[in-house]
C-alpha positions in Angstrom: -95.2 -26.7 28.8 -93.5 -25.2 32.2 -94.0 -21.4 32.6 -91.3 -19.2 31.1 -90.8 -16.1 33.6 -90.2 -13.0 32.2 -88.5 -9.7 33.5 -91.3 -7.2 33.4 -90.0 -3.5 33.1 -93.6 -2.7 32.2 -95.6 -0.5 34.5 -97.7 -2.6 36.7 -100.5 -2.3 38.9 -102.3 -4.4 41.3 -105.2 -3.1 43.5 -106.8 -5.8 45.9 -109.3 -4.8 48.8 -110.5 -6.5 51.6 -112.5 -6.0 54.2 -109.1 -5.0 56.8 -107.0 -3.6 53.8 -106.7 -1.3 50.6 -103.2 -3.2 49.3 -102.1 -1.0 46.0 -98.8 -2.6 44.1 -97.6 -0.3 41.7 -94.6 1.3 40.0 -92.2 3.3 42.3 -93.4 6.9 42.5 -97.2 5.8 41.5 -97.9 5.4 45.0 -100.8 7.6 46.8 -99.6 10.3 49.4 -100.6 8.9 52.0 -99.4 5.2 51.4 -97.6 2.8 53.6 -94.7 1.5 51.3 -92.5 -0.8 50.7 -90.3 0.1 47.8 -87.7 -2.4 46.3 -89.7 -4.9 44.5 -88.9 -6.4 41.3 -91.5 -8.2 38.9 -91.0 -11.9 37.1 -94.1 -12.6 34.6 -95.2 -15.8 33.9 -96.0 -15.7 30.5 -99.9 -16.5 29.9 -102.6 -16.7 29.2 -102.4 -19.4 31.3 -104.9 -22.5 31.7 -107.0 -22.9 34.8 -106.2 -26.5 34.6 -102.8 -26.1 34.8 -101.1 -27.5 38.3 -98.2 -26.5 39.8 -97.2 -23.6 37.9 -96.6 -21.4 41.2 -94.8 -24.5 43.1 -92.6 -24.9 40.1 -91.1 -20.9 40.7 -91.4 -20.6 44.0 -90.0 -24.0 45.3 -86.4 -23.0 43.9 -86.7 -19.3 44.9 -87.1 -20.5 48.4 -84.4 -23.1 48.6 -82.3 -20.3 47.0 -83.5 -18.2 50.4 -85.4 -15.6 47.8 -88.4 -14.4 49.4 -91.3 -13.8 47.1 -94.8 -12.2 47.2 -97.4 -13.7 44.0 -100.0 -12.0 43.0 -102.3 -13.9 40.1 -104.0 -12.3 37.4 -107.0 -13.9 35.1 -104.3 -14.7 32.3 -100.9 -15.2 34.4 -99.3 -15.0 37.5 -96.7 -12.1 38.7 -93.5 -13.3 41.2 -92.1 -10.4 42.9 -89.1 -10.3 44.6 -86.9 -7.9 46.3 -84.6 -6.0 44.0 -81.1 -7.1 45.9 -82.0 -10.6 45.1 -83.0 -10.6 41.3 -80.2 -12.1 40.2 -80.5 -15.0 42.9 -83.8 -15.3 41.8 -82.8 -15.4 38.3 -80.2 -17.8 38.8 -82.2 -20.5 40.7 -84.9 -19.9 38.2 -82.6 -20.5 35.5 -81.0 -23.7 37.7 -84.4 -24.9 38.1 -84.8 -25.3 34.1 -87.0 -21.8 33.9 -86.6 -20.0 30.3 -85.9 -15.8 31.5 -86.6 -13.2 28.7 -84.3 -10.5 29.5 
């Protein structure tokens, strides 16, 4: 079935590290001293687990957040996927999502 986006008010983190970059994403006020931030970001959960088979999960979220001019950045777990968006446009975000036939918990 499509994905069903939740609001996650859950504390999150994501740590990711490259060879160039240590990128932390985590709950305002969690950050290290010494971080670069930049605060402002809201979470939408896809609820999962979700199937590695499935196609078109991302595409089907992100296509009407950015014909709704929301810019997102995804970051994909082993059991789901995580759309953040800046917190002035959650409610655009919501509303295309909701436009676009997506199911929101609140």
């Amino acid at each position: 079935g499509a994905p069903r986006p939740q609001i996650d008010g859950s504390e999150f983190l994501s740590i990711t590290q490259t060879e160039n970059e240590l990128s932390i994403v985590c709950a305002e006020g969690r950050e290290p001293d010494d971080a670069q931030i930049e605060p402002g970001w809201k979470a939408l959960c896809v609820r999962g687990p979700l199937d590695f088979s499935e196609i078109g999960i991302l595409a089907s979220l992100t296509v009407p957040l950015a014909e709704a001019g929301v810019s997102v950045f995804v970051i994909s777990t082993y059991d789901t996927d995580y759309v953040l968006v800046r917190e002035p446009d959650l409610e655009r975000a919501r509303l295309a999502l909701t436009a676009a036939g997506q199911t929101l918990s609140p």
